[in-house]
C-alpha positions in Angstrom: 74.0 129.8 68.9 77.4 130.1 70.3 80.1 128.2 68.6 82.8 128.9 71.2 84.4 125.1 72.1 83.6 124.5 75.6 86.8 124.6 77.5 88.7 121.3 78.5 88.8 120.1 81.7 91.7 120.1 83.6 93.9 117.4 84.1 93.9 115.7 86.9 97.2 115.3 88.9 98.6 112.3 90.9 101.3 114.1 93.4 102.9 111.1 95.7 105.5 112.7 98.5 108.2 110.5 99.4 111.2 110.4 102.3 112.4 108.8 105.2 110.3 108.8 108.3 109.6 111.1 109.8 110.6 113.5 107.2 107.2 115.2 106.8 105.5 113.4 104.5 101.8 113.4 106.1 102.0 117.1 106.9 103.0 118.3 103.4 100.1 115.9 101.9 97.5 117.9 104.1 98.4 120.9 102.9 98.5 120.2 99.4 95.0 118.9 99.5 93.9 121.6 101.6 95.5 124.2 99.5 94.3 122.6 95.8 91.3 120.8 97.7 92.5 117.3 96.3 91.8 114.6 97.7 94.0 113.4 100.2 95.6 109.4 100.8 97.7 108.5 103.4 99.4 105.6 104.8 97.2 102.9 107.6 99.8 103.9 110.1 97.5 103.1 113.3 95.4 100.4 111.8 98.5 98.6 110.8 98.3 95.1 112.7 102.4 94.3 111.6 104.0 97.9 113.0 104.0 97.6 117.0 105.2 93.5 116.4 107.5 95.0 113.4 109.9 97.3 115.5 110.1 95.0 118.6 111.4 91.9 116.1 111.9 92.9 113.1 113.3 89.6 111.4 110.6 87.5 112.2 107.7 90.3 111.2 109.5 91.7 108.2 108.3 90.3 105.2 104.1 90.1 106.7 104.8 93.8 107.1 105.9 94.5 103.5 103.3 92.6 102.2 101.0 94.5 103.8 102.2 97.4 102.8 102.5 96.7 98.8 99.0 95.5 99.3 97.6 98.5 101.0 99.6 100.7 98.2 98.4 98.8 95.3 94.7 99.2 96.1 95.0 103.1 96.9 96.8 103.5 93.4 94.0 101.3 91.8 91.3 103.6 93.1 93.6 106.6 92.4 93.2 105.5 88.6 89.4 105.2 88.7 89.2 108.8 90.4 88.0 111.7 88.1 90.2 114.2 90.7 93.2 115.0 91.5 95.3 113.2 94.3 98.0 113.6 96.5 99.7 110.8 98.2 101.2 110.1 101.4 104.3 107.6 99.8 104.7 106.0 96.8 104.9 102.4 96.2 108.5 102.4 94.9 109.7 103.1 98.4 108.5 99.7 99.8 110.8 97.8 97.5 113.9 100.1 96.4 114.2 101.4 100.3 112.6 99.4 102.9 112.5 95.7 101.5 115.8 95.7 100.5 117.2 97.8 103.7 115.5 95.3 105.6 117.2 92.4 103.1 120.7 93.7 103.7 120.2 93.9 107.3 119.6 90.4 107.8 115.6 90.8 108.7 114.5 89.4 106.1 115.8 86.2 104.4 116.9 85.6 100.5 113.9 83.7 99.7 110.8 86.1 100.8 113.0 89.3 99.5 113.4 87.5 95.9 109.3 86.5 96.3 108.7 90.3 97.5 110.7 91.7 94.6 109.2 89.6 92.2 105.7 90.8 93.6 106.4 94.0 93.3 107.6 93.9 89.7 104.0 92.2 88.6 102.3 94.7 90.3 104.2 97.5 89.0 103.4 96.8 85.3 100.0 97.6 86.1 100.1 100.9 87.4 100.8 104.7 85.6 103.4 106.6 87.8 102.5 109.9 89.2 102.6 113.3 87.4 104.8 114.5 90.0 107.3 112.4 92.8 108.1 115.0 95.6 111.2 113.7 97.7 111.2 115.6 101.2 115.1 115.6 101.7 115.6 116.1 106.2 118.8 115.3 107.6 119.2 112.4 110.1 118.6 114.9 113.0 115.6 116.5 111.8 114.0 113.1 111.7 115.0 112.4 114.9 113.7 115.9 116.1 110.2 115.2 113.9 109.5 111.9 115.3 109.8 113.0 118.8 107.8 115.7 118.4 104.8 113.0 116.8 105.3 110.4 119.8 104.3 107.3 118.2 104.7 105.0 120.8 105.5 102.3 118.1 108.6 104.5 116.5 110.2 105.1 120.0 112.6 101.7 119.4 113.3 103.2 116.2 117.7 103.1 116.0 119.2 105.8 114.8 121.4 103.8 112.4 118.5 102.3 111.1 117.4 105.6 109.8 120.8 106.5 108.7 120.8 103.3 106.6 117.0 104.6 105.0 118.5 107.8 104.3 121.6 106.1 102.4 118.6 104.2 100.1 116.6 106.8 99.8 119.4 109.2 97.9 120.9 106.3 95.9 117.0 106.0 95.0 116.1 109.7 94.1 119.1 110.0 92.3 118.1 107.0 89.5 114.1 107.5 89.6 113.1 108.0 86.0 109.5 106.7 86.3 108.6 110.6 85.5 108.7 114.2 86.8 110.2 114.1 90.7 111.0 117.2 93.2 113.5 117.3 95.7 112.6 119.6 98.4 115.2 120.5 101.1 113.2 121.0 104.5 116.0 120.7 107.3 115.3 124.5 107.8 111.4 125.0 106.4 108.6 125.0 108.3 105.8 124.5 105.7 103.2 123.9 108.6 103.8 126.9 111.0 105.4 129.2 108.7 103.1 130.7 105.6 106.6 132.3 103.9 107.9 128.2 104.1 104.6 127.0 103.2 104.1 129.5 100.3 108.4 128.9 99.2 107.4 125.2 99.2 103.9 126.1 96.7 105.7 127.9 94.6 108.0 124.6 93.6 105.6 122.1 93.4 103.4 124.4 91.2 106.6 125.5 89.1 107.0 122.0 88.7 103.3 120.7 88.2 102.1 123.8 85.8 104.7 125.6 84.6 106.1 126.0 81.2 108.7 123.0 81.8 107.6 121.0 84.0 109.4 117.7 83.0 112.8 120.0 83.4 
């Protein structure tokens, strides 16, 4: 009879990318799960009902589409918890609040009350949840969102200002620079092509993997 101790089973991994729009978020999510073969989850952009309303008024649609959002990102991390396999993640749920909510406070498109009911929404919910193994925050420069989201041609995103996405970009920093929920990457990609290029793709790999299953990877 053999003796041996049957090898443990990997650990699973939660991975959740993070940026500004148009940033690359989606395409960096389907190549992690086609590279590791994890299972993929990624935002209800087209079945959204709030978005196409939501950038042609955005004070009086705000707040439904936040909602809707911390609700849609709440149930994918609930069954994310129950899955016996790893997971990458297209967004976390800390962007709704630290970056969009309260961009969307400060602008004036959402009022004092529903921001203070969001927030306080957002805190209940987040006692509940484990944060991921690893926070990956796709750094692009105002341009190279621009130049990204044109390329997609969301019909919905065409209104999108240029100063709004300058104000997200302000958030997100100030953001990635305080996260402390765990681990977190910051990945410049103004010049990477991760998608077309296999020497970007494979440079991009090589950090996430450093970071996921290397000797330090809390570092």
């Amino acid at each position: 009879m053999d003796d041996t101790p049957d090898a443990s089973p990997p650990t699973t991994k939660h991975v959740a990318i993070s940026g500004n729009i148009g940033a690359g978020k989606t395409a960096l999510t389907e190549v992690l799960g086609e590279y590791y073969d994890w299972h993929t989850v990624f935002e209800e952009v087209d079945d959204n009902p709030y978005l196409n309303d939501f950038y042609n008024d955005m004070r009086r649609w705000s707040f439904n589409l936040q909602v809707f959002f911390l609700s849609q990102r709440f149930e994918q991390l609930q069954r994310i918890g129950e899955m016996d396999q790893s997971v990458v993640q297209d967004r976390s749920i800390y962007e709704d609040a630290h970056i969009f909510a309260r961009n969307l406070y400060e602008m004036g498109h959402m009022s004092g009350r529903d921001y203070r009911n969001y927030t306080d929404l957002f805190s209940i919910m987040t006692t509940h949840l484990e944060p991921p193994s690893l926070l990956i925050y796709l750094r692009a420069s105002v341009p190279t969102l621009v130049n990204h989201i044109q390329k997609r041609g969301r019909e919905f995103e065409s209104t999108i200002r240029i100063d709004y996405l300058e104000r997200l970009q302000g958030h997100y920093e100030e953001w990635i620079e305080s996260y402390d929920r765990g681990p977190k990457l910051i990945i410049d990609v103004d010049e990477l092509d991760f998608v077309g290029e296999e020497t970007d793709r494979r440079a991009v790999l090589n950090q996430i993997e450093s970071r996921l299953f290397g000797l330090f990877p809390d570092e």
